[in-house]
C-alpha positions in Angstrom: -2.3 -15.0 3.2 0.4 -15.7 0.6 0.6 -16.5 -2.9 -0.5 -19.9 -4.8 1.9 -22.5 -4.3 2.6 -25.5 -6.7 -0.3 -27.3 -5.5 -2.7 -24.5 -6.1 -3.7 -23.2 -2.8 -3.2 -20.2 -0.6 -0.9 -21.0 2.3 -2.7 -18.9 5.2 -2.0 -17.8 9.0 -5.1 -17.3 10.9 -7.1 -16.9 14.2 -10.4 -19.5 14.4 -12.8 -19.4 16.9 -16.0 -20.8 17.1 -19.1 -18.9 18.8 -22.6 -19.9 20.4 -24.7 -19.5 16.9 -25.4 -22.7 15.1 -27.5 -25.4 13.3 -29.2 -28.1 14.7 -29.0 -31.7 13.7 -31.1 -34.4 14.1 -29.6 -37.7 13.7 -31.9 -41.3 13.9 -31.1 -44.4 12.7 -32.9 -45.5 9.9 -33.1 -48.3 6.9 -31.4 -46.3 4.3 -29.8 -42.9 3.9 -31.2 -39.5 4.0 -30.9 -35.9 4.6 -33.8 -33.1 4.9 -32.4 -29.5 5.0 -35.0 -27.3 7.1 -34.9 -23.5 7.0 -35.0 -22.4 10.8 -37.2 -19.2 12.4 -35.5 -15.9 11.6 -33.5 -17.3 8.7 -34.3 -14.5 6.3 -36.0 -15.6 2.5 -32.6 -14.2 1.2 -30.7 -17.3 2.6 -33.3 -20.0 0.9 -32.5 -23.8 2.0 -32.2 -25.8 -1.2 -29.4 -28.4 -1.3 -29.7 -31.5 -2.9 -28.9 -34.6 -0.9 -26.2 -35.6 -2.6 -24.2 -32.5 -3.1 -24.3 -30.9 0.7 -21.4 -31.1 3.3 -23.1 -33.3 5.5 -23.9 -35.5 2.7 -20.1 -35.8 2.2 -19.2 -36.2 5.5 -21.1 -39.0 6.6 -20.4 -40.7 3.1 -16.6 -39.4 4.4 -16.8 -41.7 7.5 -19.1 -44.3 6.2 -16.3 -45.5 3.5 -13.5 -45.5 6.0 -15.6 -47.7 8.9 -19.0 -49.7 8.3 -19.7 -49.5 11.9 -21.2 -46.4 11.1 -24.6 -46.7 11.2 -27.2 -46.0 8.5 -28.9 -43.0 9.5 -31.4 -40.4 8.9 -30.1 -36.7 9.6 -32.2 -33.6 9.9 -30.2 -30.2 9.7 -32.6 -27.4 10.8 -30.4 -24.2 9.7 -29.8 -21.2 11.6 -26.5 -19.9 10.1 -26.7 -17.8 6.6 -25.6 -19.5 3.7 -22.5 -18.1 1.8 -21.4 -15.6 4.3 -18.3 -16.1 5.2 -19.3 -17.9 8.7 -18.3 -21.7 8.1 -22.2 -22.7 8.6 -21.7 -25.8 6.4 -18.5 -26.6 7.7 -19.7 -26.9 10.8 -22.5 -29.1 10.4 -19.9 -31.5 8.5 -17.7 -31.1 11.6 -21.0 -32.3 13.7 -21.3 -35.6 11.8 -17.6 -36.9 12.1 -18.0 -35.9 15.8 -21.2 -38.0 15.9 -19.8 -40.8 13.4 -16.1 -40.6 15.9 -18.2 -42.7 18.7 -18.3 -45.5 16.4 -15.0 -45.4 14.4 -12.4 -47.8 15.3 -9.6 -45.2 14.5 -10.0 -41.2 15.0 -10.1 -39.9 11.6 -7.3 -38.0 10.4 -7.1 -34.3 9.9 -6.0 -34.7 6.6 -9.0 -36.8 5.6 -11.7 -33.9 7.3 -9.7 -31.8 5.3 -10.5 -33.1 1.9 -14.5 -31.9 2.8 -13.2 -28.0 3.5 -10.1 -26.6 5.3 -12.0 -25.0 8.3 -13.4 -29.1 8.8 -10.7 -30.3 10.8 -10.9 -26.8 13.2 -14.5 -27.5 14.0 -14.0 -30.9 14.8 -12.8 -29.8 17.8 -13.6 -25.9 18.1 -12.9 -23.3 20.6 -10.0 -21.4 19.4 -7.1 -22.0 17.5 -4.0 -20.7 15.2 -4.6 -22.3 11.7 -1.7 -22.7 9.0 -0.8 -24.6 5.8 -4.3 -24.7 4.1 -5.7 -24.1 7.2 -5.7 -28.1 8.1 -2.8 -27.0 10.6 -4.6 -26.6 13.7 -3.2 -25.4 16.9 -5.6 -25.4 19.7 -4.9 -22.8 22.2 -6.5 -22.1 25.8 -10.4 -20.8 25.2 -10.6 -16.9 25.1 -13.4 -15.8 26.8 -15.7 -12.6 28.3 -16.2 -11.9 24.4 -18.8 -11.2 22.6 -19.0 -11.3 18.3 -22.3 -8.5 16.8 -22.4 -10.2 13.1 -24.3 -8.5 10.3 -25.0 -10.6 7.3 -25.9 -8.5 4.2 -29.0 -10.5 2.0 -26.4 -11.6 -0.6 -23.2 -14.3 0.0 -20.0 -14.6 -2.1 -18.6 -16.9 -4.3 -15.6 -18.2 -2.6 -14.0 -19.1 -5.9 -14.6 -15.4 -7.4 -13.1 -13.8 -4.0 -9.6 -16.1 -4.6 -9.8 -15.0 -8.5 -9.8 -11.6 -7.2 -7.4 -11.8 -4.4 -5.0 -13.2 -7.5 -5.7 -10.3 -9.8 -5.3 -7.6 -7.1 -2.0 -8.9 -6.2 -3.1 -9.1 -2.5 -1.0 -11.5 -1.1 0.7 -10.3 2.4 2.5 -11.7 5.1 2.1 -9.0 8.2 4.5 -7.6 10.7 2.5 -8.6 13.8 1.9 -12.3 15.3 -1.2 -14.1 15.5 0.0 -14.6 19.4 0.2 -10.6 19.9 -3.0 -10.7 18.7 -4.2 -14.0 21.1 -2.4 -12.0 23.9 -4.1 -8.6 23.7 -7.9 -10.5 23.5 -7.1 -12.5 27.0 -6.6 -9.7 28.5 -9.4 -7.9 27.1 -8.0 -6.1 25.0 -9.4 -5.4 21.0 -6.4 -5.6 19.4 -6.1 -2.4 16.5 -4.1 -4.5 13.8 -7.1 -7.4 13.2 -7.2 -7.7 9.4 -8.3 -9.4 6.5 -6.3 -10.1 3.9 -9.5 -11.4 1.5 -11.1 -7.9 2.3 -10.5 -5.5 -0.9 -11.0 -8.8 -2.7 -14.4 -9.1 -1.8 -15.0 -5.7 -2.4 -14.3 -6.4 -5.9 -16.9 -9.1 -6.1 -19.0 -7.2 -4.8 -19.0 -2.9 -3.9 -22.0 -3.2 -1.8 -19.6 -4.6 0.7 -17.3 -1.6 1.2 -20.5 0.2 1.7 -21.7 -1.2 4.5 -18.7 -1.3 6.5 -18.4 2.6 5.7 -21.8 2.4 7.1 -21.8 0.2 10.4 -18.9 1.8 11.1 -20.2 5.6 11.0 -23.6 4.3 12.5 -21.5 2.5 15.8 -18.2 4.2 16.2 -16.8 0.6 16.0 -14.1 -1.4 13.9 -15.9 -4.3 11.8 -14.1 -7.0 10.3 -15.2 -9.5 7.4 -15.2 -13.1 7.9 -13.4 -15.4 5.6 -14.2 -14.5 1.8 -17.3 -12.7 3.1 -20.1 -11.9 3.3 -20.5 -10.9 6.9 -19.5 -8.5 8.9 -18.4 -8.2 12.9 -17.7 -6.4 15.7 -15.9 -7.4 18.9 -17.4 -6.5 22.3 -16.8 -7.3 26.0 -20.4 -6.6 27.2 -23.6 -8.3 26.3 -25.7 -5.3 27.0 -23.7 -3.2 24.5 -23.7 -5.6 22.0 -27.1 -6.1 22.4 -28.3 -2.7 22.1 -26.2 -2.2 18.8 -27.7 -4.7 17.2 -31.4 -3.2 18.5 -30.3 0.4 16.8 -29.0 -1.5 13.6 -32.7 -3.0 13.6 -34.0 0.3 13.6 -31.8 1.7 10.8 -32.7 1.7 7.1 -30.0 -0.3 6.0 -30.4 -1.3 2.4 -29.6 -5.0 1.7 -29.0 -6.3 5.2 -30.8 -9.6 6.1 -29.1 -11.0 9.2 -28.4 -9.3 13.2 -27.0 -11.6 15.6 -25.4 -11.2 18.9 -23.2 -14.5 19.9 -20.5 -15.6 22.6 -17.2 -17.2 22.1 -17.5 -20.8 22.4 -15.1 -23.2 23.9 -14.3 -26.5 22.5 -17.5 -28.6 22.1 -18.8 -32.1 21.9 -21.2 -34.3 20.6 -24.2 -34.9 23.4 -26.2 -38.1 22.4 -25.4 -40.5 19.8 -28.9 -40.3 18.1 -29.7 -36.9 18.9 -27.4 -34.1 18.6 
């Protein structure tokens, strides 16, 4: 993560992957245009499901691809979610991701990486998924051979970040830092099974600023599992990297057990590899 530049942003270097824990999305064809956001089972009260049509992610993206080719149908999309709101695990970004897949079927022209950019830098990465090296803004994507035999333990806390506030704070702090390993040492070490000891975020004492619960619960999973947890993006969750099922599994059962204040969200997911759209009016 480096400083602002001229234009404002944070020029980055990072590892993306997608995993097996998502939304689903309904999309029918229809007379006019609209969007129902459902909360799915086990998606704690914490997370509530309240955004307006006209100001969600998949609002933008179909309205994205709708402007650039007419072909695209008129359609009626359901998003039942699954993944927490604001924490940190690109839930929304996703979902946006799904539509241009869905709307590329029809498109004259693949749409530009530039252009999914402009609805969130993570877009133009989930197009496509699996995983990647990111750079620039993070619109400078790098697909690499799927790593797999992994699997992520995520605990979500019952609060998200603001994104914004997280930058703010990564300014103040001074945080910015280029590090003396490679993403590829790092890409290396997991294909062979290995959890690399030098996996990092640089947005991490940021968000601990934000908010000090944070700190507290890492200091927490960490004492209650014997195992290094990392935050994703600005935050809110947290993971843990394991190569057996069973294990992670029965981490997440003894975290259930635990009186952990403040935590909403256990899940236990695989690395996905790069994905697809399935039906055109159906995915």
């Amino acid at each position: 993560m480096e400083p602002r530049d001229a234009r404002g942003y944070h020029p980055v270097r990072s590892l993306m992957q997608t995993i097996q824990f998502f939304d689903q999305i309904e999309i029918r064809r229809a007379s006019a245009y609209h969007v129902d956001m459902l909360k799915g089972p086990g998606l704690p009260s914490a997370h509530p499901v309240s955004l307006p049509v006209h100001d969600n992610l998949v609002t933008k993206a179909y309205r994205l691809v709708r402007s650039l080719d007419k072909a695209v149908p008129t359609v009626h999309i359901r998003v039942r979610k699954y993944i927490p709101m604001g924490a940190g695990l690109g839930g929304g970004s996703a979902d946006a991701a799904s539509i241009l897949r869905w709307a590329g079927q029809f498109m004259s022209a693949p749409l530009p990486a530039k252009d999914a950019a402009v609805l969130g830098m993570d877009v133009p990465f989930l197009v496509q998924g699996g995983t990647a090296k990111a750079s620039g803004y993070g619109e400078e994507v790098e697909h690499l051979p799927p790593l797999r035999d992994w699997y992520v333990l995520l605990v979500s806390p019952n609060f998200g970040l603001s994104t914004r506030r997280v930058y703010e704070a990564f300014d103040a702090l001074n945080l910015a830092h280029r590090p003396g390993h490679t993403l590829e040492e790092i890409v290396e070490a997991l294909r062979q099974g290995i959890l690399p000891d030098n996996l990092f975020n640089a947005l991490e004492p940021a968000a601990w600023t934000v908010n000090s619960a944070l700190q507290s619960l890492k200091e927490t999973l960490t004492s209650l599992t014997s195992k290094p947890w990392f935050l994703t993006g600005s935050g809110s969750t947290y993971f843990t990297l394991l190569r057996d099922r069973d294990e992670a599994s029965a981490i997440k059962h003894r975290l259930q057990k635990q009186p952990l204040a403040r935590l909403s969200h256990i899940e236990v997911a695989e690395f996905g590899e790069p994905g697809t759209c399935e039906n055109p009016e159906n995915i």
